[in-house]
C-alpha positions as CSV (number, residue, x, y, z in Angstrom):
1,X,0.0,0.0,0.0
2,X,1.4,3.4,-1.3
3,X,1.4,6.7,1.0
4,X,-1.3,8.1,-1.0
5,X,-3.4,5.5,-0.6
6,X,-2.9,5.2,3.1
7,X,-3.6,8.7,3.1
8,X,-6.8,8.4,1.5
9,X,-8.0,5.8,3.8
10,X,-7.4,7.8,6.5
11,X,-9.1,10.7,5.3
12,X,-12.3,8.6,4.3
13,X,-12.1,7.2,8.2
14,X,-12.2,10.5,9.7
15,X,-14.8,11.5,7.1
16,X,-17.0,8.7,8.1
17,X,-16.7,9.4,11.4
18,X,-17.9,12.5,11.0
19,X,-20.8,12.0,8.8
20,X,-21.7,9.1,11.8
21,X,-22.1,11.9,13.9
22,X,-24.0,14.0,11.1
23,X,-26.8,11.0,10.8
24,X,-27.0,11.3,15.2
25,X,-27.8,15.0,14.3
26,X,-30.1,14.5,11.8
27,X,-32.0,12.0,13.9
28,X,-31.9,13.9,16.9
29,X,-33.7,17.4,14.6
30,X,-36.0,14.4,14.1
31,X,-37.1,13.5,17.1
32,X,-37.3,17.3,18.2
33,X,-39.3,18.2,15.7
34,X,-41.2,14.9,15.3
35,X,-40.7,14.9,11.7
36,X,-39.1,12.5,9.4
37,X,-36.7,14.3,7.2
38,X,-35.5,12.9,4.0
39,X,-31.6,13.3,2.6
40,X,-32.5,15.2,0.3
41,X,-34.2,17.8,2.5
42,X,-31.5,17.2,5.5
43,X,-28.6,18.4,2.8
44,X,-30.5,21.6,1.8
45,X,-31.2,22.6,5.1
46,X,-27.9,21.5,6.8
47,X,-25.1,20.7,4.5
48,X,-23.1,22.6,1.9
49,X,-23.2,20.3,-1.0
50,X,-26.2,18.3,-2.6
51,X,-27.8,15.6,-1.8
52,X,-25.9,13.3,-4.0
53,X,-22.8,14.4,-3.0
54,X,-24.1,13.4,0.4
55,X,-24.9,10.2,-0.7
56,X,-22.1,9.3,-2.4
57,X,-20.5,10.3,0.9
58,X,-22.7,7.9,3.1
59,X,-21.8,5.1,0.7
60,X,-18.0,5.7,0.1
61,X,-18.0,6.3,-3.5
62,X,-17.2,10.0,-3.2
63,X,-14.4,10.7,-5.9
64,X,-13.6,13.8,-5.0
65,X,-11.7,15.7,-2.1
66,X,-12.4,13.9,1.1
67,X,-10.6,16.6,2.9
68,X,-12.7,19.3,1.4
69,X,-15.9,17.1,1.8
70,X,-14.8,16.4,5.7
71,X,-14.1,19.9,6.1
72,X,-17.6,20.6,5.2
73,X,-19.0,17.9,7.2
74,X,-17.3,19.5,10.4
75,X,-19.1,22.7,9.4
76,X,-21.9,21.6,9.1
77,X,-21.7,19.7,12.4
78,X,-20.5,22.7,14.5
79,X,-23.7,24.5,13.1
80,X,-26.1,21.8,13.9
81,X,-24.7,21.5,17.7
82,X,-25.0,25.2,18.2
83,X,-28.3,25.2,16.5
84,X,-29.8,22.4,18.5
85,X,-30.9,24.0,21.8
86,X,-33.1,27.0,19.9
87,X,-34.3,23.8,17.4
88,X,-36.0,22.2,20.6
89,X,-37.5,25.3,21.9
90,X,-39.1,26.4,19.0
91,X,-40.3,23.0,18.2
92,X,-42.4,23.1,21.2
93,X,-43.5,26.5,20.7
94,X,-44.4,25.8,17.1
95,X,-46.9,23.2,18.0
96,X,-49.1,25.8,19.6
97,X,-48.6,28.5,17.2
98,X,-51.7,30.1,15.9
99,X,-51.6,31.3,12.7
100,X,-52.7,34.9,12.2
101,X,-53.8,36.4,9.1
102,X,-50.2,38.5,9.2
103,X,-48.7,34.8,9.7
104,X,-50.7,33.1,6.8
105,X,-49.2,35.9,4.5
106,X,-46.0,35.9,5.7
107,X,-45.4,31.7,5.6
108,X,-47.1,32.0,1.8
109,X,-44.6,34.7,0.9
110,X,-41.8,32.5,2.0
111,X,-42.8,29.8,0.2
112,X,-42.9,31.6,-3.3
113,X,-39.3,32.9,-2.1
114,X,-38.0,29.6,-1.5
115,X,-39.9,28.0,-4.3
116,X,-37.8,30.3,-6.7
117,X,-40.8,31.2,-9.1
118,X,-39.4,34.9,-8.9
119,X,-36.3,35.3,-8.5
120,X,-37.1,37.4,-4.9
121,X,-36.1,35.6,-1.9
122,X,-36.7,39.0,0.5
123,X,-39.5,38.8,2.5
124,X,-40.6,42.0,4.2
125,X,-42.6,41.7,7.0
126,X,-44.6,45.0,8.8
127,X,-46.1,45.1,12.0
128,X,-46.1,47.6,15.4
129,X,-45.2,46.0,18.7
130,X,-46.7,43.3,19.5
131,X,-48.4,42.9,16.4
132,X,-46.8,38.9,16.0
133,X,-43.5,39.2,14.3
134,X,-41.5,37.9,17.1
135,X,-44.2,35.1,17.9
136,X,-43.8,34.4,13.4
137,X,-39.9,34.5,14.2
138,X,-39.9,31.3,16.8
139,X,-42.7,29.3,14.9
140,X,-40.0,29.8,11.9
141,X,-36.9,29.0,14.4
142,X,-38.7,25.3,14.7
143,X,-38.8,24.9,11.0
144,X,-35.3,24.6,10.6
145,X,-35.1,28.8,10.0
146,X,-32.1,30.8,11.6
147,X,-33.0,34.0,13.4
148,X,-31.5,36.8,14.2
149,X,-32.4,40.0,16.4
150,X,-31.6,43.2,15.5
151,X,-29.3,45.7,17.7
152,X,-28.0,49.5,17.5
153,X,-24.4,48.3,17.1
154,X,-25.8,47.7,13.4
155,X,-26.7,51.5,13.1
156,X,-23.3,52.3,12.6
157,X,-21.3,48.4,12.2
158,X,-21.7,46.4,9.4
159,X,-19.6,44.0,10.9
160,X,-21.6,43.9,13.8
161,X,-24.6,42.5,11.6
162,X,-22.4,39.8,9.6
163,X,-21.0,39.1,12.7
164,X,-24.0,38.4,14.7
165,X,-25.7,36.4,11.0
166,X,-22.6,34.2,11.5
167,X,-22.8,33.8,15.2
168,X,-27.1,32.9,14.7
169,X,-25.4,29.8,12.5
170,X,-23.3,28.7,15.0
171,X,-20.0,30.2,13.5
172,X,-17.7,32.7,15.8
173,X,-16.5,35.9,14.0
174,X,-15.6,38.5,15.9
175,X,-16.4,42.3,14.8
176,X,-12.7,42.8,15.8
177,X,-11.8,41.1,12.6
178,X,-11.3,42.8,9.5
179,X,-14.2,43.5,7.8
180,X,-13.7,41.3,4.7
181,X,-12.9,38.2,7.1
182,X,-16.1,38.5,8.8
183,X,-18.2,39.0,5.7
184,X,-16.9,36.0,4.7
185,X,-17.1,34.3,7.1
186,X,-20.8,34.3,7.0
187,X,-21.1,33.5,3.9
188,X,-19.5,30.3,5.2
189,X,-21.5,30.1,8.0
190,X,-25.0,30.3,5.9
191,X,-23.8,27.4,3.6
192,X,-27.3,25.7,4.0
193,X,-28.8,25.2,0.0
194,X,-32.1,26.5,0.7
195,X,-32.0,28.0,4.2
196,X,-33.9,30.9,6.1
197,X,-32.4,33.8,7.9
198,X,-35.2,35.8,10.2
199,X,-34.2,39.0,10.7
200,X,-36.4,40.7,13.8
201,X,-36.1,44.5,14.7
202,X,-34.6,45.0,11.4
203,X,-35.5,48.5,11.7
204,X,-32.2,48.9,13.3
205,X,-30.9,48.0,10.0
206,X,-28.4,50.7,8.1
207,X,-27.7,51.4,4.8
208,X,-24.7,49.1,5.1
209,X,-27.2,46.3,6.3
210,X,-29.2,45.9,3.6
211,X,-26.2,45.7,1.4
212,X,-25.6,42.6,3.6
213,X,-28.7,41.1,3.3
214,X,-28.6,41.4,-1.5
215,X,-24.8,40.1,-0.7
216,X,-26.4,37.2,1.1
217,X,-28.8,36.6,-1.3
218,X,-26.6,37.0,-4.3
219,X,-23.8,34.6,-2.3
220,X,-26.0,32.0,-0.4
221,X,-29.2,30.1,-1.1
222,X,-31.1,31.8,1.5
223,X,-34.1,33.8,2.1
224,X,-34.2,36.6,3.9
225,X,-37.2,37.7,6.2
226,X,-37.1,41.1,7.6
227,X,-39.2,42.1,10.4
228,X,-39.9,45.5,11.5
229,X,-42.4,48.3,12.8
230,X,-44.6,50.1,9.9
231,X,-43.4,53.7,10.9
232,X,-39.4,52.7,11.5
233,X,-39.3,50.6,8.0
234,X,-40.6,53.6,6.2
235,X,-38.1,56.4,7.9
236,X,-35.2,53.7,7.1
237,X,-36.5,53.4,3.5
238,X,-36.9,57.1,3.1
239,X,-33.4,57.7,4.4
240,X,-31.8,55.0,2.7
241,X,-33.6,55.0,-0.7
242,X,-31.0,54.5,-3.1
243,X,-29.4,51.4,-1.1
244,X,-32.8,50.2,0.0
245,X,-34.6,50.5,-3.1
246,X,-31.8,47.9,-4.3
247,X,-33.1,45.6,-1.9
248,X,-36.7,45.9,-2.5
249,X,-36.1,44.9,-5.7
250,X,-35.3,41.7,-4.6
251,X,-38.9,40.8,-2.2
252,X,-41.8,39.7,-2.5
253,X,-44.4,41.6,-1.7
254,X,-44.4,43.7,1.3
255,X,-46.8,42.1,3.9
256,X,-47.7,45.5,6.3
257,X,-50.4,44.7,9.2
258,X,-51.2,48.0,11.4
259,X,-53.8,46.7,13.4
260,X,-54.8,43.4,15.0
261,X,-58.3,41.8,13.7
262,X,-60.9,40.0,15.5
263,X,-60.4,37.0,13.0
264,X,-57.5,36.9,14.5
265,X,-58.4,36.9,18.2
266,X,-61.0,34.5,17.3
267,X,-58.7,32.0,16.7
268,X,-57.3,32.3,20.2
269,X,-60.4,31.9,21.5
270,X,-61.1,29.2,19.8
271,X,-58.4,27.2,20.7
272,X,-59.0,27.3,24.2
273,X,-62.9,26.5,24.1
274,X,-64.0,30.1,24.4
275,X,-66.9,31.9,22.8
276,X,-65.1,33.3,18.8
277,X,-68.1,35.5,17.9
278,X,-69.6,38.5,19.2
279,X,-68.1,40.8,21.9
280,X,-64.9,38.4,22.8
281,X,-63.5,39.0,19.9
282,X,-64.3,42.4,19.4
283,X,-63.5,44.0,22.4
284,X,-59.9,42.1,23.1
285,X,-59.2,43.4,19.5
286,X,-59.9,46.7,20.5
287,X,-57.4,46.1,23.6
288,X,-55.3,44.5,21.9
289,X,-54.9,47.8,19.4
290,X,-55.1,50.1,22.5
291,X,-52.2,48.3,24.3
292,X,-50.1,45.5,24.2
293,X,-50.9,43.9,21.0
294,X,-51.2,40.1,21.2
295,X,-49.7,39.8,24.2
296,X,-52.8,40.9,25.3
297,X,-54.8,38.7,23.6
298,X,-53.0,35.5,24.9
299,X,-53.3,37.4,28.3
300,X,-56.8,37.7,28.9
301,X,-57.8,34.5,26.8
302,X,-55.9,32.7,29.3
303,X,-57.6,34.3,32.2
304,X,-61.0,33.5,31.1
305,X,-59.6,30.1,29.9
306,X,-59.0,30.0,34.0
307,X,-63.0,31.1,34.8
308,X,-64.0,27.9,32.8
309,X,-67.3,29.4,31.3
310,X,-66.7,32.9,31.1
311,X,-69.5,35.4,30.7
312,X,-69.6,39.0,29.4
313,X,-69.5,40.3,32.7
314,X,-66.2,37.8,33.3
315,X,-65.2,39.5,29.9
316,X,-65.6,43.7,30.9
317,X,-64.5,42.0,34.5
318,X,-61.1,41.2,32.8
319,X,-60.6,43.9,30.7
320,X,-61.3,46.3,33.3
321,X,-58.1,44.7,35.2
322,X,-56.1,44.4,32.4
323,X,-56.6,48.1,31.5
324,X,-55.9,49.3,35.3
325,X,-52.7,46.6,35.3
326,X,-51.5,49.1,32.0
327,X,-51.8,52.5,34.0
328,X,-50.7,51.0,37.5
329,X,-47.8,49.8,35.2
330,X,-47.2,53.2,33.3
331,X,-47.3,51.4,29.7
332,X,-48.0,54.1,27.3
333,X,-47.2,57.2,29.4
């Protein structure tokens, strides 16, 4: 046996080694998410190469460069690890995830994104506090999507953003890096075929930021979903036009909810046994819009999932409280 061949040997031991530890991942996602996942859908969402390749992989008949192959493999276990944790609680939140009408429009829009019909793979979503963007962002985080919150260090820091992208994926690099190394470096990090990056507060976003996100898109196969308020969206598109008209070029339709609908709250209600028509719905819509948002809502349909068989008078009882709870609390001065 030559020294290349010896070598070669060796590399396809450690390789299978590691892609033993890559089918333990992939079956514990599984069992989080209680979901079979085929290869095919494991290597877009996980892996860096296709599905093929990763079965020529599994079955030793990979041609190629086990080193670069391995390489990969370690990448994409290091993501998976660091992923894991978020995986499981967003599982668990996603099963009782109700899906609003701004949540319905949101997960349609993604789909056309990811389906590549258009070639737009930036989803744009708009709504005030509350209004369920960060509730759409974990339902998301247990399908497999990566997410990311906005801070002010991006105001000012592009490396702060590809630096924190990168971190989201499980990949360290630093903002005290040069700024080229960290931009690539999340490239790296978002190697996934057809993956999703969740962008929430994204109204903290600068001009420099939404270069990011068309370098993402142009580099990676990911979509993009950026959350922010109406109002904050609109000064940051006014002030950023040229950059940010660049970007919009590359969505879907913008999805903008201002106010919270009693469809919406009905569902809640319904979910817990509660009366959906009438004045439940109507009036915790009303203070939903008037404070809190659907915080609110998932407040006081829990209290009067608590009374049992909740009247009217339970109902004005409960919003009563929650209104005085709101002034006590100084919310909104």
């Amino acid at each position: 046996m030559n020294s290349e061949t010896r070598d070669r040997d060796a590399d396809m031991r450690e390789l299978m080694a590691r892609v033993n530890r890559l089918d333990e991942l992939k079956a514990a996602v599984e069992k989080t998410e209680g979901a079979a996942m085929s290869e095919e859908r494991f290597a877009k969402r996980f892996l860096a190469f296709s599905a093929t390749t990763w079965s020529k992989v599994k079955s030793g008949t990979y041609a190629g460069s086990l080193a670069s192959v391995a390489a990969k493999c370690a990448a994409a276990i290091e993501s998976i690890e660091a992923q894991l944790p978020s995986i499981e609680g967003a599982a668990k939140y996603s099963q009782e995830f109700v899906r609003t009408q701004l949540a319905k429009a949101a997960i349609a829009a993604i789909n056309r994104a990811r389906a590549g019909v258009e070639s737009r793979r930036v989803v744009v979503v708009l709504a005030p506090t509350g209004g369920g963007k960060t509730a759409l962002a974990k339902y998301l985080k247990g399908k497999g999507a990566v997410c990311v919150e906005g801070r002010q260090a991006w105001r000012t820091s592009y490396k702060a953003f590809c630096s924190d992208v990168a971190r989201a994926v499980g990949r360290n690099a630093p903002s005290s890096w040069q700024e080229y190394r960290v931009e690539e470096e999340m490239v790296k990090a978002l190697s996934a075929r057809d993956g999703l990056l969740f962008i929430d507060e994204a109204n903290t976003m600068s001009a420099a930021c939404a270069n990011a996100v068309k370098y993402i898109v142009n580099r990676t196969g990911y979509t993009v979903v950026i959350a922010a308020i109406p109002s904050l969206w609109d000064k940051f598109l006014s002030g950023n036009r040229d950059e940010v008209l660049q970007l919009v070029n590359r969505c879907q339709p913008v999805i903008r909810a201002e106010r919270i609908a009693e469809a919406d709250v009905s569902q809640f209600l319904a979910s817990r046994g509660l009366p959906a028509k009438g004045r439940f719905p109507r009036d915790i819509a009303a203070a939903a819009n008037a404070f809190g948002g659907f915080s609110t809502v998932v407040s006081l349909v829990n209290r009067l999932a608590e009374i049992g068989d909740p009247s009217e008078d339970d109902l004005a009882a409960e919003l009563r409280a929650a209104a005085a709870e709101v002034v006590s609390s100084g919310v909104g001065k």
